[in-house]
C-alpha positions in Angstrom: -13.2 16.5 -2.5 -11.5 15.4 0.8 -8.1 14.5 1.3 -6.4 12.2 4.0 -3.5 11.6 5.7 -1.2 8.3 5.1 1.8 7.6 7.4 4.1 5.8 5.4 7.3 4.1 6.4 9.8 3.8 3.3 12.2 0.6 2.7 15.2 2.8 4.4 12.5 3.3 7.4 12.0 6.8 6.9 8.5 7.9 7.0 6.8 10.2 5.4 3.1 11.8 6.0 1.3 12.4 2.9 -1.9 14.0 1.6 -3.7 11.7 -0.6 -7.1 12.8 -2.8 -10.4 10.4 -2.4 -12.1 11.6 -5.3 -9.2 10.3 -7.7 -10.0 6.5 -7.5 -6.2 5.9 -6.5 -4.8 3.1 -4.4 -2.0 3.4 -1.9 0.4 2.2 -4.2 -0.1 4.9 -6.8 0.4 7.2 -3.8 3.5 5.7 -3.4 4.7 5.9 -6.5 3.1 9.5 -7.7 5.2 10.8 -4.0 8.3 8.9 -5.2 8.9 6.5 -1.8 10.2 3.7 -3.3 12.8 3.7 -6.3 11.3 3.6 -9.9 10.6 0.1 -11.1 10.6 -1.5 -7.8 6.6 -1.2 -6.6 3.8 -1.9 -8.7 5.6 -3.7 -11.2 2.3 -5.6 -12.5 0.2 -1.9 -13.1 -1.5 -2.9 -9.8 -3.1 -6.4 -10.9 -2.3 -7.9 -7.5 0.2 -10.2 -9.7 3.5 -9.3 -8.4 3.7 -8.1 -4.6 6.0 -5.8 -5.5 3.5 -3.1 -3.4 3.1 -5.7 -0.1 3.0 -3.1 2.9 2.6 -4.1 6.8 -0.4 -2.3 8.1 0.5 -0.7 11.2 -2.9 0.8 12.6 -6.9 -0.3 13.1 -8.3 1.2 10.3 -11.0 -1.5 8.9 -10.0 -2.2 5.2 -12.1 -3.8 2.7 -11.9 -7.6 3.1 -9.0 -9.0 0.7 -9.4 -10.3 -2.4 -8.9 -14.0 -3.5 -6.6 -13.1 -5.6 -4.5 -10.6 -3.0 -4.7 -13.7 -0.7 -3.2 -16.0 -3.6 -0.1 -13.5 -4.3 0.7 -12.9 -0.6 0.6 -16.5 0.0 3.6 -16.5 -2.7 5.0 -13.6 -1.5 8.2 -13.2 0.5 8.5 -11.4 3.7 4.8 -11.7 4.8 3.3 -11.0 8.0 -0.1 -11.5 9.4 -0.6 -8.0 8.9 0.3 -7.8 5.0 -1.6 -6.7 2.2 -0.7 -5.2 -1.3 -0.9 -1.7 -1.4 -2.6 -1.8 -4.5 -5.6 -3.6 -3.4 -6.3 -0.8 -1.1 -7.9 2.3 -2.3 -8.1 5.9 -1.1 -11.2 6.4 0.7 -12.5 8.8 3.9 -12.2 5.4 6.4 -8.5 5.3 6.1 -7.5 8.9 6.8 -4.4 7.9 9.6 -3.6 5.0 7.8 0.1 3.8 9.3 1.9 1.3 6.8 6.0 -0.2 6.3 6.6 -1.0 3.1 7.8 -4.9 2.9 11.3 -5.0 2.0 12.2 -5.7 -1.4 11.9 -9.3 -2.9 
């Protein structure tokens, strides 16, 4: 089992450095939500289908992430608040090439 870091900016712009397991199959937003950053009910409203963007995040560092999804690139093109460097938190899973990962939660919808 290894663990990484995350750097993670909250939606008050607090951030927060968090151990996250890789052996768990989790995604960053079930980080987020197991560590309580964002207010209950108000990330990962869809369960993590990429359906809602309720999880967008800003990536913040050069970590190479897997290569987005159709349908990720379908709900942030829907999405409010995006920036070039968005993707949905849930898309993104918990593996040894994003230890240092640096992310800002998108504001609320």
């Amino acid at each position: 089992m290894i663990d990484i870091i995350l750097h993670i900016t909250d939606r008050e712009g607090t951030q927060h450095d968090v151990v996250a397991p890789t052996d768990m199959n989790m995604n960053i937003m079930e980080v987020i939500r197991s560590y309580e950053l964002a207010p209950e009910g108000t990330i990962g409203i869809c369960g993590g289908m990429a359906m809602c963007a309720s999880c967008q995040c800003y990536i913040e560092s050069e970590q190479t992430l897997p290569e987005m999804s159709d349908d990720e690139d379908a709900m942030l093109a829907e999405a409010f608040n995006t920036k070039d460097n968005s993707r949905l938190g849930c898309q993104i899973y918990l593996t040894e090439e994003i230890h240092g990962l640096t992310i800002t939660l998108a504001p609320e919808e």
